[in-house]
C-alpha positions in Angstrom: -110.3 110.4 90.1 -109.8 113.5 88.4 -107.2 114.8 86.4 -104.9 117.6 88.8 -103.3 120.5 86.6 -100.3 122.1 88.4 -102.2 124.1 91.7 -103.5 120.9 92.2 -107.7 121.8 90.5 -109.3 119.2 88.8 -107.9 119.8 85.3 -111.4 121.0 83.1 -109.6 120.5 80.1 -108.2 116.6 80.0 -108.0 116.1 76.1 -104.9 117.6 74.6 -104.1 117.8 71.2 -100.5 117.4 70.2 -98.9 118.3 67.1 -96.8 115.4 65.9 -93.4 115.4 65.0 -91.1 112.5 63.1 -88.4 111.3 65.6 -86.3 108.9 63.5 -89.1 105.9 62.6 -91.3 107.1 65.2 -93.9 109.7 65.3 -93.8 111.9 68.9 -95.9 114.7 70.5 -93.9 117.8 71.0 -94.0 119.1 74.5 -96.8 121.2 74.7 -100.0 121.1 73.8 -101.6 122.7 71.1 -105.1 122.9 72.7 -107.0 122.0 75.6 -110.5 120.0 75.0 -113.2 119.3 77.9 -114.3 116.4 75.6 -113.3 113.7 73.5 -115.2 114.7 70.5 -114.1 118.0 70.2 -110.4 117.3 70.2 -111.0 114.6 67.6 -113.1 117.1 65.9 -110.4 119.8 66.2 -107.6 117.6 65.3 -108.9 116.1 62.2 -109.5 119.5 60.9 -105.9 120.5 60.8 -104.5 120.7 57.6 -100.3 120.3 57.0 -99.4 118.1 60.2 -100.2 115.3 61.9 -101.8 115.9 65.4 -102.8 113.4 68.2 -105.4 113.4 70.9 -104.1 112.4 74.6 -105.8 111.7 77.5 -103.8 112.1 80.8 -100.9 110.3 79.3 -103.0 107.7 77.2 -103.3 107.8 73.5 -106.9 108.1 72.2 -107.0 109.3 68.7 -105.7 108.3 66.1 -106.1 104.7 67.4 -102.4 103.5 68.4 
């Protein structure tokens, strides 16, 4: 089953990167996305280009890169 954005669509985009912030021990994904990937490999690709944070790939609500 496919990803639903708010109207209710099948969300095209499903990767998000987050930009990562330090919560006490833990690192956490701020609220909001940074950007919105159709694929895996271009959010990985997008992400571990970014220079002067620490970013994370999500699926839905799962964690897929960096491995957690």
């Amino acid at each position: 089953m496919a990803a639903k954005n708010p109207t209710g669509e099948p969300d095209s985009a499903p990767f998000k990167v987050h930009l990562m912030t330090r919560a006490g021990r833990v690192m956490r994904a701020r609220s909001e996305p940074v950007r919105a990937f159709s694929t895996k490999d271009e959010a990985v690709r997008f992400a571990g280009r970014q220079l002067g944070g620490h970013y994370a790939v999500y699926h839905k609500h799962k964690k897929v890169w960096p491995a957690p």
